[in-house]
C-alpha positions in Angstrom: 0.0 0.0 0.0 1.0 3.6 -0.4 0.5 4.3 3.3 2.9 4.3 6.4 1.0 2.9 9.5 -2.2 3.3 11.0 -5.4 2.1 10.1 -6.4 2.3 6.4 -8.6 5.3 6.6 -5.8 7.3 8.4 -3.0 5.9 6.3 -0.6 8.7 4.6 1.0 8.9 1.1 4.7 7.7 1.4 7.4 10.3 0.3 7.5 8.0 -3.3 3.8 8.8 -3.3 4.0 12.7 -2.5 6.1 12.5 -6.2 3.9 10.5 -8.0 1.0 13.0 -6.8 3.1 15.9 -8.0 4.2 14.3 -11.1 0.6 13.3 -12.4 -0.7 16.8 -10.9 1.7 18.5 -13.2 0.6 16.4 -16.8 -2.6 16.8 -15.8 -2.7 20.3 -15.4 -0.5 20.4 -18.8 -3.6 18.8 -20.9 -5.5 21.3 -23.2 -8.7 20.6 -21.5 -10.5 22.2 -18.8 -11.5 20.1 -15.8 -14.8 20.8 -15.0 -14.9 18.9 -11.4 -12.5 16.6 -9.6 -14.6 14.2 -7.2 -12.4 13.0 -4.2 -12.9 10.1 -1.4 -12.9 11.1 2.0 -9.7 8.5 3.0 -6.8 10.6 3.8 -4.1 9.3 1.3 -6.6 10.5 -1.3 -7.1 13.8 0.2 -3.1 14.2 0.2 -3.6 13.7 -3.8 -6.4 16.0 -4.2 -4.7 18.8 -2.5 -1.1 18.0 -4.4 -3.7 18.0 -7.6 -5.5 21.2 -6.8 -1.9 23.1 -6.6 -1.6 22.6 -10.5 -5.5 23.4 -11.2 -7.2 26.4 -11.3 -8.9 27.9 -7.9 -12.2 27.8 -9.8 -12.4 24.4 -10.4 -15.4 22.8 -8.8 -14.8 20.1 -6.4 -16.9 17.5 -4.3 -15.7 14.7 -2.1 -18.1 11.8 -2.0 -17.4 9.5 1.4 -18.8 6.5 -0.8 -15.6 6.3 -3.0 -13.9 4.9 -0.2 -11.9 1.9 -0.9 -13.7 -1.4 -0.3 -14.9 -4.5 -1.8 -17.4 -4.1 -4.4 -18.0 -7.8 -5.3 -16.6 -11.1 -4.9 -14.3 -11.4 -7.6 -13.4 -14.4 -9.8 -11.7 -16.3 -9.5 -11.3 -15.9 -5.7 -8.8 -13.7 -4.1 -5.6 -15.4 -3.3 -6.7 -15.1 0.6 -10.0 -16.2 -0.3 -13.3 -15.3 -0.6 -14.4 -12.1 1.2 -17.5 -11.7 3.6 -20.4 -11.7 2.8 -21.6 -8.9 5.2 -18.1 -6.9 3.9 -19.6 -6.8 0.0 -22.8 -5.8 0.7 -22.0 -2.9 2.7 -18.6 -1.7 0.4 -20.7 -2.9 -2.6 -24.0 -0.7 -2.0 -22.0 2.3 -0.8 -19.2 2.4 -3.8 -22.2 1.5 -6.3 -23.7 4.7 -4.9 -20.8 6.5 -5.8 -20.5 4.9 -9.7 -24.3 6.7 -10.2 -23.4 10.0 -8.9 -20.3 10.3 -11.0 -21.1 8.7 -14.7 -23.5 9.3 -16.5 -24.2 10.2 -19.8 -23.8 13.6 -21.6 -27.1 15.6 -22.2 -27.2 15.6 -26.3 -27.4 19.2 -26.4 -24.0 19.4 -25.1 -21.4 20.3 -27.8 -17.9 20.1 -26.2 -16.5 16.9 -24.5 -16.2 17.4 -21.0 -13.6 16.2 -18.6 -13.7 15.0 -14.3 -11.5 13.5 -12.5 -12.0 10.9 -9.6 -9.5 10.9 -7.1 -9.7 7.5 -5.1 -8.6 3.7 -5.1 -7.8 0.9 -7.4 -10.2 -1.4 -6.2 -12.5 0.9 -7.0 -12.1 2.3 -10.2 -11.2 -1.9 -11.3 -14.8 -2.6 -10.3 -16.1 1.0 -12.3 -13.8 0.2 -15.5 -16.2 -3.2 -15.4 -19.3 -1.5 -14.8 -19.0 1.5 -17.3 -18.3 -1.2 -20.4 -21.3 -3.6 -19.3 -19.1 -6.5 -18.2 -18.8 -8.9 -15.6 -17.8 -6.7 -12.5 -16.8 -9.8 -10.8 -14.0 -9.6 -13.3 -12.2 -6.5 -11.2 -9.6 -8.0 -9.5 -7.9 -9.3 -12.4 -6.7 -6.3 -13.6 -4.1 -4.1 -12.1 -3.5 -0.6 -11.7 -0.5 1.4 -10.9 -0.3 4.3 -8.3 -1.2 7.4 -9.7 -2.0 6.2 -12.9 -4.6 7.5 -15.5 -7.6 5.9 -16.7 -9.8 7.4 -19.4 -13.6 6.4 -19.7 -15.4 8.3 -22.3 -19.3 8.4 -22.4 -20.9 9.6 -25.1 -24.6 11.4 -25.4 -25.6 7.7 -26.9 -25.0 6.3 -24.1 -22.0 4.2 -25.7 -19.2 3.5 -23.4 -15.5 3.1 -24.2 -12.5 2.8 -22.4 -9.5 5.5 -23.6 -6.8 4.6 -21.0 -6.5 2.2 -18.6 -3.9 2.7 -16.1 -1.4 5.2 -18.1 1.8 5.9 -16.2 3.6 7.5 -19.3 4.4 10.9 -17.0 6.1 8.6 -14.0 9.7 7.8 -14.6 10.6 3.8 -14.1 11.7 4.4 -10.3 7.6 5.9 -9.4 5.4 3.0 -10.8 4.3 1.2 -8.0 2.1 -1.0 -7.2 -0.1 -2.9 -3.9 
């Protein structure tokens, strides 16, 4: 994990992490598109992100942190996790609360709208595994077999159709060698 002690919730960005925040931060705020909200979770190594992020971005841009992106488990994955499968009581709760999340961030784009527009999410890989299945309409159980670096990029577009389609998926291209980490 990108943490140093504590319980999960408290846990802090390591020093390598604090870089890789800054590092993304500054290609993001180098695209040619304006943000038009960056949604946070309310655990503290992503609020260290956020606030590295918001130094590069514009003191306009609208922010809200929604509690329910905090990291969890969303489903039972398969095939199992290698330390087996996960409670029953644990899924239900992460799942319903990070499912609540996924509605109040994507959606699709009213077809009146011209321009593309762009939001970031600030959070955790186990999350945004389970939302990259979600978005494209595939098995969600499916999450856990992908991996995702810290501080990586992931690009869903979704269009005014409705169509979904994934752009990026974990895009460390900005981090040198030495900074791509992962849990």
């Amino acid at each position: 994990r990108k943490s140093q002690g504590g319980e999960l919730l408290q846990a802090i960005l390591t020093l390598n992490g604090r870089q890789q925040a800054r590092t993304v931060a500054k290609m993001i705020a180098g695209m040619p598109w304006k943000i038009a909200k960056v949604y946070v979770s309310d655990m503290t190594r992503a609020h260290e992100t956020f606030d590295i992020l918001m130094e590069e971005l514009p003191n306009d841009t609208a922010t809200q942190e929604i509690p329910e992106l905090r990291e969890g488990r969303p489903c039972q994955p398969i095939p199992p996790s290698k330390s087996g499968a996960y409670k029953v009581a644990q899924i239900q709760k992460d799942g319903e609360r990070i499912d609540k999340a996924f509605r109040d961030i994507f959606y699709r784009a009213d077809v009146s709208q011209k321009e593309n527009s762009y939001e970031i999410v600030v959070g955790h890989a186990n999350v945004f595994r389970y939302y990259v299945c979600k978005a494209l309409q595939i098995p969600t159980e499916a999450w856990l077999r992908m991996g995702l670096p810290h501080c990586s990029v992931t690009l869903i577009a979704i269009h005014p159709s409705g169509s979904v389609s994934l752009r990026m998926l974990g895009n460390t291209h900005y981090l040198s060698p030495n900074l791509i980490t992962y849990s």
